[in-house]
RODO-2510 file (C-alpha; in nm, 4 decimals, decimal comma):
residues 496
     n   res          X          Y          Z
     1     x     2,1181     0,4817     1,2378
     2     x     2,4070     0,2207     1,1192
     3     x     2,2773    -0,1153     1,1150
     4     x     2,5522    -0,4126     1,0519
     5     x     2,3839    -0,6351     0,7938
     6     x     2,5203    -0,8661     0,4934
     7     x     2,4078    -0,8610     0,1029
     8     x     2,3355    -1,1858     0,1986
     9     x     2,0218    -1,1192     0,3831
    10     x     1,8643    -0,9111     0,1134
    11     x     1,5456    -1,0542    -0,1017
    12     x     1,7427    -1,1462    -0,3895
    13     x     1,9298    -1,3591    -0,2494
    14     x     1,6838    -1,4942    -0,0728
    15     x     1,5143    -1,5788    -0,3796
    16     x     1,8434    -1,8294    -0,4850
    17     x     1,8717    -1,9723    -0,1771
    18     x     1,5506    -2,1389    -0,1658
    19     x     1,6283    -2,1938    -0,5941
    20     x     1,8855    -2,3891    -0,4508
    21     x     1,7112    -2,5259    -0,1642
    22     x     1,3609    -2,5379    -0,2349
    23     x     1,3692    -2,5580    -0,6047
    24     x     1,0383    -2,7259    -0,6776
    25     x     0,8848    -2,5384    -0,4011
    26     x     0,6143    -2,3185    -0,5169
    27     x     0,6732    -1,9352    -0,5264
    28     x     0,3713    -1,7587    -0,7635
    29     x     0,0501    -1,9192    -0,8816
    30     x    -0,1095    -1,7040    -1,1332
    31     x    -0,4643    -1,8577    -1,3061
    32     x    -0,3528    -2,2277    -1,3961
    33     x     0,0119    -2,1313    -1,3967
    34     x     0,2628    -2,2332    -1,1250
    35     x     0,6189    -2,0846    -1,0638
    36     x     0,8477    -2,2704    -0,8619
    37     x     1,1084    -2,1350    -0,7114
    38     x     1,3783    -2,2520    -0,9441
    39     x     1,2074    -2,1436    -1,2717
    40     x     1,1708    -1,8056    -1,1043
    41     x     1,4766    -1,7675    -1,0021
    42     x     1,6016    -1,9028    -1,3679
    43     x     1,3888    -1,5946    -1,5692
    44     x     1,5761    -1,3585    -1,3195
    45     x     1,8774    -1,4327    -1,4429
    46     x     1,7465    -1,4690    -1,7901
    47     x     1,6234    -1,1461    -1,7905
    48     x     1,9173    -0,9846    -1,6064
    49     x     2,1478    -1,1099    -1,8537
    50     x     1,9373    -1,0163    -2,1474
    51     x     1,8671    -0,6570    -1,9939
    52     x     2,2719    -0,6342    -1,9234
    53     x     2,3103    -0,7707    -2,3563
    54     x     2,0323    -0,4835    -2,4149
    55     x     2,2338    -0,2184    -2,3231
    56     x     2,0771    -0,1245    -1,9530
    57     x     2,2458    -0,1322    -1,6733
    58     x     2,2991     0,0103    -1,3033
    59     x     2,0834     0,3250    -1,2471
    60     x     1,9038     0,3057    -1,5793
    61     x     1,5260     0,2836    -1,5263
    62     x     1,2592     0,0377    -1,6148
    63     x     0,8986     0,1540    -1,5884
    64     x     0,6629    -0,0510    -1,5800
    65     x     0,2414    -0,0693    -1,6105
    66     x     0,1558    -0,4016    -1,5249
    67     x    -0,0393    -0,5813    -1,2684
    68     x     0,0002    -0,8116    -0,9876
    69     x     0,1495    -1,0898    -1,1912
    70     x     0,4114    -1,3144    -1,2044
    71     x     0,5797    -1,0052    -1,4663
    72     x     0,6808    -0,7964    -1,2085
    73     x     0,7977    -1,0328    -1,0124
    74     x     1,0891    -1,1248    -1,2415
    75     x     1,1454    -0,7710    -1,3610
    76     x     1,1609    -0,6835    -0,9946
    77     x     1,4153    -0,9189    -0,8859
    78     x     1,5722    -0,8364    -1,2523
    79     x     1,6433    -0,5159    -1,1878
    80     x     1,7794    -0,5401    -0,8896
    81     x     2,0774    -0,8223    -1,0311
    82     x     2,1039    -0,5772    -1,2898
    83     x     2,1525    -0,2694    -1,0848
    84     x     1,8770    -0,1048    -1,2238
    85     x     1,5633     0,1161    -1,0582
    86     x     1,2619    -0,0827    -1,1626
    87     x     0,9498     0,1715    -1,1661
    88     x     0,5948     0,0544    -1,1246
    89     x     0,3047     0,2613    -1,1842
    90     x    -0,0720     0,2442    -1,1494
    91     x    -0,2814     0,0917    -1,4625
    92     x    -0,5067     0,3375    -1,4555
    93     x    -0,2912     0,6377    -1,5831
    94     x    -0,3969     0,7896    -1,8574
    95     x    -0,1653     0,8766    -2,0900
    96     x    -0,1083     1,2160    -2,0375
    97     x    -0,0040     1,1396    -1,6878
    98     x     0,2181     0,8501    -1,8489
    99     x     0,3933     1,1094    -2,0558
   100     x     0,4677     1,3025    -1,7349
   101     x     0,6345     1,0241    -1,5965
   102     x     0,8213     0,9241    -1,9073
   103     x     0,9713     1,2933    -1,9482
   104     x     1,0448     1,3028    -1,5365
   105     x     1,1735     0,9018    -1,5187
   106     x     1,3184     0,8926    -1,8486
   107     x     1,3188     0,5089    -1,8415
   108     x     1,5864     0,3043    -2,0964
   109     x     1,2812     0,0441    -2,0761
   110     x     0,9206     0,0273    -2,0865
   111     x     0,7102    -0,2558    -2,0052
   112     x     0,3209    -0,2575    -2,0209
   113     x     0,0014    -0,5041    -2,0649
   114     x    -0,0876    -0,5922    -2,3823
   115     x    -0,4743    -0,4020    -2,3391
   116     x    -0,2856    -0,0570    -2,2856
   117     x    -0,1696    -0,0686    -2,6573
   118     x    -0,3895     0,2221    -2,7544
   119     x    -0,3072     0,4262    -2,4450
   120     x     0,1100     0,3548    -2,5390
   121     x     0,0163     0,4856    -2,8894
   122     x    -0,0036     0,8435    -2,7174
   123     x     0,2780     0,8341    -2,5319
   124     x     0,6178     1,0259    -2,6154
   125     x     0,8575     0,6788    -2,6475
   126     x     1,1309     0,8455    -2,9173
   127     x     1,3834     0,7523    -2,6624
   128     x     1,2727     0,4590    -2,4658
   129     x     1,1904     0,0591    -2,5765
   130     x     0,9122    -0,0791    -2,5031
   131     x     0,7853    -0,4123    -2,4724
   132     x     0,4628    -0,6179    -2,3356
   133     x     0,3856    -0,8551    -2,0999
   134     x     0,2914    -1,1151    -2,3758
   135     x     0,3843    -1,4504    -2,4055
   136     x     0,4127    -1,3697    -2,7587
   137     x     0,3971    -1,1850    -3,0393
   138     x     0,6641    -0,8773    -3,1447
   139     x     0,6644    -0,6752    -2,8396
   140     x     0,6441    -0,9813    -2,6151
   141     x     0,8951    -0,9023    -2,2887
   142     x     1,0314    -1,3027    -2,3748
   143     x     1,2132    -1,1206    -2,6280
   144     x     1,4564    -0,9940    -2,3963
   145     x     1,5041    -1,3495    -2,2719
   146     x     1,6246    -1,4258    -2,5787
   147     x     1,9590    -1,2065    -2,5807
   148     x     2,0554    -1,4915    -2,2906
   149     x     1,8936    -1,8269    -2,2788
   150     x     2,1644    -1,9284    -2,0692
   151     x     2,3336    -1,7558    -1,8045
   152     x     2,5123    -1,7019    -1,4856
   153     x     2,3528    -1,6247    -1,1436
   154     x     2,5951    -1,3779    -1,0498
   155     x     2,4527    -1,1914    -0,7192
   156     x     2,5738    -0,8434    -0,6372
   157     x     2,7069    -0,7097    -0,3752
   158     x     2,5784    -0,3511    -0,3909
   159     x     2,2754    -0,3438    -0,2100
   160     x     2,2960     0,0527    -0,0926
   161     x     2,2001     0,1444    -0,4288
   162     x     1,8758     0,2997    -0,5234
   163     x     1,6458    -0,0254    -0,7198
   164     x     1,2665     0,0696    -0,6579
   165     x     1,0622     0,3832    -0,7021
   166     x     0,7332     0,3675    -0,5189
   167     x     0,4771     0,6744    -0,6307
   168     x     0,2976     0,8456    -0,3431
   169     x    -0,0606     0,8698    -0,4235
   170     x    -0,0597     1,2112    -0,5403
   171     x    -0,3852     1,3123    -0,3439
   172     x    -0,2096     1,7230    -0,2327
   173     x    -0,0574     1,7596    -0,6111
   174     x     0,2075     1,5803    -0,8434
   175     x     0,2879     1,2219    -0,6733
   176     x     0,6552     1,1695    -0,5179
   177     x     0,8839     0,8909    -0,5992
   178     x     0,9879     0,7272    -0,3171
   179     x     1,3576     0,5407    -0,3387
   180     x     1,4758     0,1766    -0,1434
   181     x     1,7326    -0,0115    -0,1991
   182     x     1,7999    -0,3639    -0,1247
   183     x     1,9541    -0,2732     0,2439
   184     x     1,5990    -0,0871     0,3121
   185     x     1,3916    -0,3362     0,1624
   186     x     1,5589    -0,6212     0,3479
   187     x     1,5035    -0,4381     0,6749
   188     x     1,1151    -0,3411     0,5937
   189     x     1,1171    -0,7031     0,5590
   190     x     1,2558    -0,8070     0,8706
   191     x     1,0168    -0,5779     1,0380
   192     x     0,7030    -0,7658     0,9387
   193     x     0,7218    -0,9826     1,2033
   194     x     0,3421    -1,0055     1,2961
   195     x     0,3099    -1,0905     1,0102
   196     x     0,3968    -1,4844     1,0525
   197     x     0,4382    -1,5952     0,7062
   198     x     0,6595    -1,9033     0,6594
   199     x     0,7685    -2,1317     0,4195
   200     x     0,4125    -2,2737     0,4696
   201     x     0,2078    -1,9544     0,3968
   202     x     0,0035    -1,8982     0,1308
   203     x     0,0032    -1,5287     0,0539
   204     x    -0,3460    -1,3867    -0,1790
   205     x    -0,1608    -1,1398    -0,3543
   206     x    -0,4807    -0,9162    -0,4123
   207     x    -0,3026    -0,5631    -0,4015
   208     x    -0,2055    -0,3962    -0,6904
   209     x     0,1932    -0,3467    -0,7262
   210     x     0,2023    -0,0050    -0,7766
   211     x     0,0871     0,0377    -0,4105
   212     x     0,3769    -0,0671    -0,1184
   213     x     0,2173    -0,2967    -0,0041
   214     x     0,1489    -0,4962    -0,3322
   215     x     0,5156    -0,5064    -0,3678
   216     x     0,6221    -0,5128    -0,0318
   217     x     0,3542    -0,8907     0,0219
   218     x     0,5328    -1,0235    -0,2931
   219     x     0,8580    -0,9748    -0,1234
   220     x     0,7581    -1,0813     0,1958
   221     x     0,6644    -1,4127     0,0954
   222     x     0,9669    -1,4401    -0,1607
   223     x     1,2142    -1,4082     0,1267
   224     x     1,0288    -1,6316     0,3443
   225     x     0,9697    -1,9769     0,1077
   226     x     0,6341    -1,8715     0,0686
   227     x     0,3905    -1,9248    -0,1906
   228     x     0,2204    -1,6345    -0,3491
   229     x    -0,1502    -1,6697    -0,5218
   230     x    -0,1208    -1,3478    -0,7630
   231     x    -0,4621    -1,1543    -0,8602
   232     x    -0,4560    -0,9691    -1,1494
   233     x    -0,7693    -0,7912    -1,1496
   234     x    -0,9314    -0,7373    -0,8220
   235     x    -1,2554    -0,9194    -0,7642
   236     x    -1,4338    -0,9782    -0,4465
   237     x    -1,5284    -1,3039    -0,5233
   238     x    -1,1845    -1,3998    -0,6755
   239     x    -0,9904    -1,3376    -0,3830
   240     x    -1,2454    -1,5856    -0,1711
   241     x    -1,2227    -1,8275    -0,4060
   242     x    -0,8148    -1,7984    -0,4192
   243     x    -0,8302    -1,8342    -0,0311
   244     x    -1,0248    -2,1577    -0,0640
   245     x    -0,9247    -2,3475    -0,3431
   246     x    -0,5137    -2,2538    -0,2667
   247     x    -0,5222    -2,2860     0,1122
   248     x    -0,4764    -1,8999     0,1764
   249     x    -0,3468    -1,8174     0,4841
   250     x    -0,2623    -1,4362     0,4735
   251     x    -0,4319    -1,1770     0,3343
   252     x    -0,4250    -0,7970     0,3598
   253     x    -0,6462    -0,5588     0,2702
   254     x    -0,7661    -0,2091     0,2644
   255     x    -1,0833    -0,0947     0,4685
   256     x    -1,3155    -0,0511     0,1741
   257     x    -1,2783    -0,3981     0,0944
   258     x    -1,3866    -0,5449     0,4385
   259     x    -1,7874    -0,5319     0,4229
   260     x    -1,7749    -0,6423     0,0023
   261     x    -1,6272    -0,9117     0,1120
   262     x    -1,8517    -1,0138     0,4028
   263     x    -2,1144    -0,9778     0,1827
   264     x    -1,9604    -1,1982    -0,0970
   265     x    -1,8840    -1,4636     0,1465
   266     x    -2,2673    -1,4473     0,2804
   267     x    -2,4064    -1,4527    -0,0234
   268     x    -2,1596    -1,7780    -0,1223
   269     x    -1,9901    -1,8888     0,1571
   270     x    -1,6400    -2,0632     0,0870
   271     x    -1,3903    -2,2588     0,3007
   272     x    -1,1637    -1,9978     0,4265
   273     x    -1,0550    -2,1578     0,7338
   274     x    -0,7267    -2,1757     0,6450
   275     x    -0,6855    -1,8142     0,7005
   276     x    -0,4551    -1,7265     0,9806
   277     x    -0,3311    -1,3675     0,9418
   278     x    -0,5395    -1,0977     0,7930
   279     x    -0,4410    -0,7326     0,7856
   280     x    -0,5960    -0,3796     0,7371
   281     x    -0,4354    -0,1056     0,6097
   282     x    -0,4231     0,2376     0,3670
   283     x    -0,6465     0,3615     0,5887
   284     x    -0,8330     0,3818     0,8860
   285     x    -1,1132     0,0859     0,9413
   286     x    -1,3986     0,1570     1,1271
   287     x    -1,4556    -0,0725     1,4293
   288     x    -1,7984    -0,1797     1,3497
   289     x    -1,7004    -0,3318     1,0225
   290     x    -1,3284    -0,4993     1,1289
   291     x    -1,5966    -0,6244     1,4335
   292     x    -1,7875    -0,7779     1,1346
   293     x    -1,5595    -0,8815     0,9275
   294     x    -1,3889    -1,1080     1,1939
   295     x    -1,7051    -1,2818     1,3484
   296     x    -1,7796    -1,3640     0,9972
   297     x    -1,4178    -1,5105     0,8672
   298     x    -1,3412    -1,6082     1,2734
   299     x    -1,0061    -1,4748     1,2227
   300     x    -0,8097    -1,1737     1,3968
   301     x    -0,7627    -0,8634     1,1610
   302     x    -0,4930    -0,7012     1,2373
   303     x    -0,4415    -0,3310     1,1913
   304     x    -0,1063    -0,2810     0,9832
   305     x     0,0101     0,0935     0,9160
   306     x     0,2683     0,2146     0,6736
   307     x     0,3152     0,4861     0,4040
   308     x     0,4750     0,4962     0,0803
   309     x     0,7840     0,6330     0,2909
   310     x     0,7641     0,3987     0,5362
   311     x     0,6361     0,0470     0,6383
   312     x     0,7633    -0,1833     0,8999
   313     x     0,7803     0,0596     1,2237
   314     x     0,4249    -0,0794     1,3724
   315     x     0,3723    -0,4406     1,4509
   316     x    -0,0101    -0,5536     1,5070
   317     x    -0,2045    -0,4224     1,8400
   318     x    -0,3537    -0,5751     2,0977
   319     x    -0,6989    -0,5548     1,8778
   320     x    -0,7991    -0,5078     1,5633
   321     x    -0,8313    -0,0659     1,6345
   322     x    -0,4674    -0,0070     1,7880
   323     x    -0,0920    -0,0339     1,6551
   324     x     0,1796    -0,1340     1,8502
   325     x     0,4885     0,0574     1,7887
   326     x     0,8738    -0,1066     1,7088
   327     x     1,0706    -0,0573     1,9918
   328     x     1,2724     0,3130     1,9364
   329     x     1,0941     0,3169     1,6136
   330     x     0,7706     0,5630     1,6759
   331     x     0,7171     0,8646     1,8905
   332     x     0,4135     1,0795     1,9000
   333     x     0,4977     1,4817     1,9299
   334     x     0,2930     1,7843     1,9344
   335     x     0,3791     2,1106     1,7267
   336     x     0,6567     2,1857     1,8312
   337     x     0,8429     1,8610     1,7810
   338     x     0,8327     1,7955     2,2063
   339     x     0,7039     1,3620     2,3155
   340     x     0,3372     1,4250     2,4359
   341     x     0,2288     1,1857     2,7208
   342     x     0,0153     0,9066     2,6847
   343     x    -0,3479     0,9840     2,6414
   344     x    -0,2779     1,2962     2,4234
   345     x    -0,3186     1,3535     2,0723
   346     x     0,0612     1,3728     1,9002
   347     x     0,1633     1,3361     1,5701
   348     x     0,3472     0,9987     1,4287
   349     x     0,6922     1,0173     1,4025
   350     x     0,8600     0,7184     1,2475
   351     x     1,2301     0,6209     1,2369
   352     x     1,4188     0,3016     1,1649
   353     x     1,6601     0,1323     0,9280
   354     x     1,3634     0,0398     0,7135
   355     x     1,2597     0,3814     0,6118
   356     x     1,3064     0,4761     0,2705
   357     x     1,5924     0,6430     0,1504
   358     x     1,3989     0,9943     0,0602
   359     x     1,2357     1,1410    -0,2733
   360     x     1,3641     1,0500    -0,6106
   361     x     1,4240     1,4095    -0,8095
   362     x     1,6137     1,2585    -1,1024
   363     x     1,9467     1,0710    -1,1875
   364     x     2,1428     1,0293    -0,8678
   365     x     1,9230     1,2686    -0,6976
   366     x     1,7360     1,1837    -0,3873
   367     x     1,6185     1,4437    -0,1017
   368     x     1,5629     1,3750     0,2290
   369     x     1,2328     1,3164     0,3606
   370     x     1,3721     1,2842     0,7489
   371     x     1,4586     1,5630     1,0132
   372     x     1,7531     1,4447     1,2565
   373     x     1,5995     1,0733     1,1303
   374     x     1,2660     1,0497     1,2493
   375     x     0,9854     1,0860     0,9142
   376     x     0,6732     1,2892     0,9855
   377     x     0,3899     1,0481     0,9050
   378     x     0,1352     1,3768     0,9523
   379     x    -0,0784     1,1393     1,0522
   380     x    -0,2404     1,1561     1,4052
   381     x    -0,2689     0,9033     1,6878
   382     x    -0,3273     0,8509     2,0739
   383     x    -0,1374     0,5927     2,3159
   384     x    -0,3451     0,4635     2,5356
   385     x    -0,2781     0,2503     2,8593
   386     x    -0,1102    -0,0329     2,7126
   387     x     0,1483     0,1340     2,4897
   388     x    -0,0753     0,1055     2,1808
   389     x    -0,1777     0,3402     1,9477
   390     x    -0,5103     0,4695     1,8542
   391     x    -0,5622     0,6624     1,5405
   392     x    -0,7206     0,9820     1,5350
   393     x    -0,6767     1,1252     1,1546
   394     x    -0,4629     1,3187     0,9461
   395     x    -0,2741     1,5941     1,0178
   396     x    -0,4112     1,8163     0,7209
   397     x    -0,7606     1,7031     0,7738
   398     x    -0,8087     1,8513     1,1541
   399     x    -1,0882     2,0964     1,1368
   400     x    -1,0235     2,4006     1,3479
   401     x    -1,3234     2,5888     1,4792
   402     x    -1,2952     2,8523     1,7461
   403     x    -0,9402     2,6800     1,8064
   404     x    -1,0747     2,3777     1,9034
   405     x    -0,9215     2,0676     1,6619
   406     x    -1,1385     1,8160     1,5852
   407     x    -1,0810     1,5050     1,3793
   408     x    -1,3161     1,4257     1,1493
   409     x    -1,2478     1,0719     1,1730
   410     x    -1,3933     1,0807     1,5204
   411     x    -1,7337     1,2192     1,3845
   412     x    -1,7657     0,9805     1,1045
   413     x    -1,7291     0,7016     1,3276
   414     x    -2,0334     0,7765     1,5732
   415     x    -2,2234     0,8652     1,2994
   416     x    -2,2093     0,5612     1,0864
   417     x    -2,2687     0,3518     1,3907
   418     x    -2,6259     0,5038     1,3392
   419     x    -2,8682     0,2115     1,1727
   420     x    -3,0066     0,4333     0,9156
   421     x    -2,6012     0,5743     0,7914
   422     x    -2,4133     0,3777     0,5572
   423     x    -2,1403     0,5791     0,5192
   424     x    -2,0140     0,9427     0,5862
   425     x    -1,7927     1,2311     0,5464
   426     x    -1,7279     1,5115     0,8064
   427     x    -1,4768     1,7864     0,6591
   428     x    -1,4354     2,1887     0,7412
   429     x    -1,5800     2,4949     0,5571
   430     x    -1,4329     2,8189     0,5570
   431     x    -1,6129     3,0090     0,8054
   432     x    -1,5587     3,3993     0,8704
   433     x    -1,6328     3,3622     1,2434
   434     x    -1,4770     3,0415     1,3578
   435     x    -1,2474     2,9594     1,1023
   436     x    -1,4304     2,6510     0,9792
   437     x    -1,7666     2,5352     1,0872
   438     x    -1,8048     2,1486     1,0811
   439     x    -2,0335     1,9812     0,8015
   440     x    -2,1164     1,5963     0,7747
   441     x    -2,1941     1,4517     0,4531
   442     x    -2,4402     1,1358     0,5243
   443     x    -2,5066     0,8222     0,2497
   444     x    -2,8265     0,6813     0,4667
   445     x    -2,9734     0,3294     0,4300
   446     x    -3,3477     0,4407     0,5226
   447     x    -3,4614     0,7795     0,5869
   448     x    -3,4051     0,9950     0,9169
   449     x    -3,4285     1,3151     0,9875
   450     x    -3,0816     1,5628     1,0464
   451     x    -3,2698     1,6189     1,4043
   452     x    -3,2247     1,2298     1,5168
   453     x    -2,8903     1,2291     1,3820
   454     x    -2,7932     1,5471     1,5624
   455     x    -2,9500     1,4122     1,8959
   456     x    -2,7498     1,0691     1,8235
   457     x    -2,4229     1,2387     1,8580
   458     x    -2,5212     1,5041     2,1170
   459     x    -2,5243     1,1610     2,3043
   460     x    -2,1575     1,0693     2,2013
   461     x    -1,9742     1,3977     2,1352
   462     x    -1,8922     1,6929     2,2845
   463     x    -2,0631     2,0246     2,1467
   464     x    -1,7384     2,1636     1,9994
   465     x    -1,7385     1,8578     1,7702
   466     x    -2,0456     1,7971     1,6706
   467     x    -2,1505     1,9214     1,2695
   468     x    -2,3071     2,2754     1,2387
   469     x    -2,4922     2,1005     0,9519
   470     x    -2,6068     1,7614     0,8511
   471     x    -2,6381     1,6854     0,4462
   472     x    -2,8138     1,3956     0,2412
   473     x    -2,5774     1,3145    -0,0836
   474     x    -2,6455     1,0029    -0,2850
   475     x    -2,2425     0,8579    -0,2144
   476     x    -1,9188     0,9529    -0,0463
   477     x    -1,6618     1,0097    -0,2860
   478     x    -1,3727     0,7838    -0,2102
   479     x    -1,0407     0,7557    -0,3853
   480     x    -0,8793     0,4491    -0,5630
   481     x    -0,7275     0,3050    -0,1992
   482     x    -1,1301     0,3565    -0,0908
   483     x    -0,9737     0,6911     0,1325
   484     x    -1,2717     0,9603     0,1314
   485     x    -1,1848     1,2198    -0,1265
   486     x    -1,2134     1,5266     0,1487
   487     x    -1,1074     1,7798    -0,1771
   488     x    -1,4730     1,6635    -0,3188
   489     x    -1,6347     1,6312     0,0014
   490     x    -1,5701     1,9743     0,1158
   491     x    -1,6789     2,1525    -0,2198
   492     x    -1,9930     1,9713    -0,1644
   493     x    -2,0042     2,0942     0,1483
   494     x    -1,9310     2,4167     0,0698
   495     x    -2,2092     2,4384    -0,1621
   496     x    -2,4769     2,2732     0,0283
***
């Protein structure tokens, strides 16, 4: 798909233009520290020229381990004035998983927080620099600054480019690095638009920037004059404080994070009325707790959707449980790639200018992740009546028993809207008869027997669906993004 659009319109230059416009405006609060606009804007080109003086320069790499901080923001916008691919990566790598990405990335540049020193003493830097996100000291980033304390705001025009590498999670074997560039950033952008963040938004940055979304907020609210309140560390009871002492008015967050926080507001509640947009995503949320979450913040949550490949091609549904789909942007298809009707299980296809550009194999290497355009999300969904979708589950999670597919997502749902459940699991074993038999993993609150909870769903699921066997654990293993670990669940299963 061609799509006419000017360097003009990309975040970069949005950043200047409210520099120019906005200057005092305020674009990152961090602790006790403010960024306006202009000084932002002013380290950007600080840092470009210094990283230009340094010796890096279009398509080398700068990886970076830092957190949501005002740090990556100028190294982001740096690298893209610079022409180079900036690369951030979760804090909690170890260092042999470092090393892996050093030897695949190859960065000219490494930049990490000052508390990862003795993790950075492991790793294989012969042929990289490195520096910290210190104010001071000899490794201090500022350094950098100081090959250019002066300089030139000179904008380029190359926006097609590859400037960010996003890693996938990483949950089916070695993570992917997923490639934008300006053009496809812009347009991922432009496709928030349910978004409704203004010039006078305040954004609680509370996602970690290795994640899309983490970087894809900060942008958001950089092209759009708005201000950003940047979270370091996640804390429940930071981010409600942020929304109340800094007027917070958007806020997104994963699923796992919705009850914590009801129960951190509860327990102290704050003045969050100034919240106007609040978002769900990484995963599915179950409606009981988004139902809980909003009588208790009386806001909407909204149910965003995206993937590491792809964000932008959903706008918010009618309720919190659906997602609306950007016009000539989605299609649901079964297995063999045909549209299924509405009211039938397909998978999501996405498509859209603001797709990525594919996976990031090395230098000037990027494979295509699309077939004739459209990007399998191999996730699973329904449209109902009203054009929304529903989600069902993943693609690779679908038990199959007797040929019958059912999502486990379906299960876990009825079963957790049990009193006695707190949380729950349903994934496949092998089975020699049927394939895989069906086995739910329960976390209960107070004790019931595997009887009551197989009568409770007799009342809410068809037979084919319902778990050959019920077991007790003492938690649900979850991943980092709060996504049950189903690898872990089902050897527990397995074993039960």
């Amino acid at each position: 798909m061609t799509t006419c659009f000017a360097p003009s319109q990309t975040p970069l230059h949005a950043l200047f233009r409210h520099a120019a416009g906005r200057p005092n405006a305020v674009a990152l609060i961090a602790g006790d520290e403010t960024w306006s606009y202009h000084r932002l804007a002013n380290e950007v080109a600080c840092l470009s020229a210094g990283l230009r003086r340094a010796g890096i320069g279009p398509g080398d790499r700068i990886m970076l381990s830092v957190r949501t901080s005002p740090v990556y923001a100028v190294f982001l916008f740096a690298g893209m004035m610079t022409g180079a691919i900036v690369v951030p990566l979760k804090i909690e790598f170890t260092a042999r998983e470092l090393n892996d990405f050093l030897a695949w990335v190859q960065p000219a540049l490494y930049i990490h927080e000052p508390d990862l020193q003795a993790q950075v003493a492991q790793l294989d830097l012969a042929h990289t620099r490195t520096f910290d996100t210190g104010d001071q000291g000899p490794g201090s980033w500022r350094h950098l600054l100081g090959y250019a304390l002066r300089a030139q705001a000179v904008l380029p025009q190359d926006i097609d480019s590859t400037c960010l590498l996003l890693a996938t999670s990483g949950t089916t074997g070695r993570p992917k690095l997923v490639a934008y560039n300006q053009r496809s950033m812009a347009h991922v952008v432009g496709s928030l638009q349910s978004w409704a963040i203004g010039t006078e938004a305040c954004v609680i940055g509370s996602t970690p920037v290795a994640h899309v979304s983490g970087t894809f907020v900060l942008l958001t609210a950089m092209v759009h004059g708005s201000r950003e309140v940047m979270i370091p560390r996640f804390d429940i009871d930071g981010v409600l404080d942020a929304v109340e002492q800094h007027g917070g008015t958007a806020l997104f967050v994963a699923p796992f994070i919705c009850m914590p926080l009801v129960e951190a507001q509860r327990k102290r509640p704050r003045d969050v009325s100034s919240l106007q947009v609040c978002g769900v995503g990484g995963d599915a949320c179950r409606p009981q707790i988004a139902e809980t979450f909003e009588s208790t913040f009386n806001v909407t949550l909204g149910n965003t959707y995206g993937l590491t490949e792809c964000i932008g091609s959903t706008l918010f549904g009618e309720h919190c449980r659906t997602l609306r789909g950007a016009p000539g942007r989605t299609r649901l298809v079964d297995d063999t790639g045909a549209e299924v009707v509405p009211g039938t299980v397909g998978e999501l296809y996405l498509s859209g200018p603001n797709l990525s550009l594919g996976y990031w194999t090395g230098p000037g290497d990027i494979i295509s992740h699309t077939r004739e355009g459209w990007f399998a999300s191999g996730d699973l969904m329904v449209q109902e009546a009203n054009g929304d979708y529903r989600f069902i589950g993943r693609c690779k999670d679908q038990i199959v028993c007797n040929t019958d597919k059912i999502s486990p997502v379906e299960v876990e749902n009825q079963l957790v809207l049990h009193p006695a459940v707190a949380d729950a699991a349903v994934v496949g074993v092998a089975d020699e008869e049927a394939g895989q038999r069906v086995v739910a993993l329960v976390k209960l609150k107070t004790d019931v027997a595997p009887d009551e909870l197989q009568q409770w769903l007799a009342d809410r699921l068809a037979p084919f669906k319902r778990p050959r066997q019920i077991v007790q654990v003492e938690a649900i293993t979850r991943n980092a993004l709060g996504k049950i670990d189903r690898v872990a669940a089902t050897q527990v299963a397995a074993s039960a």
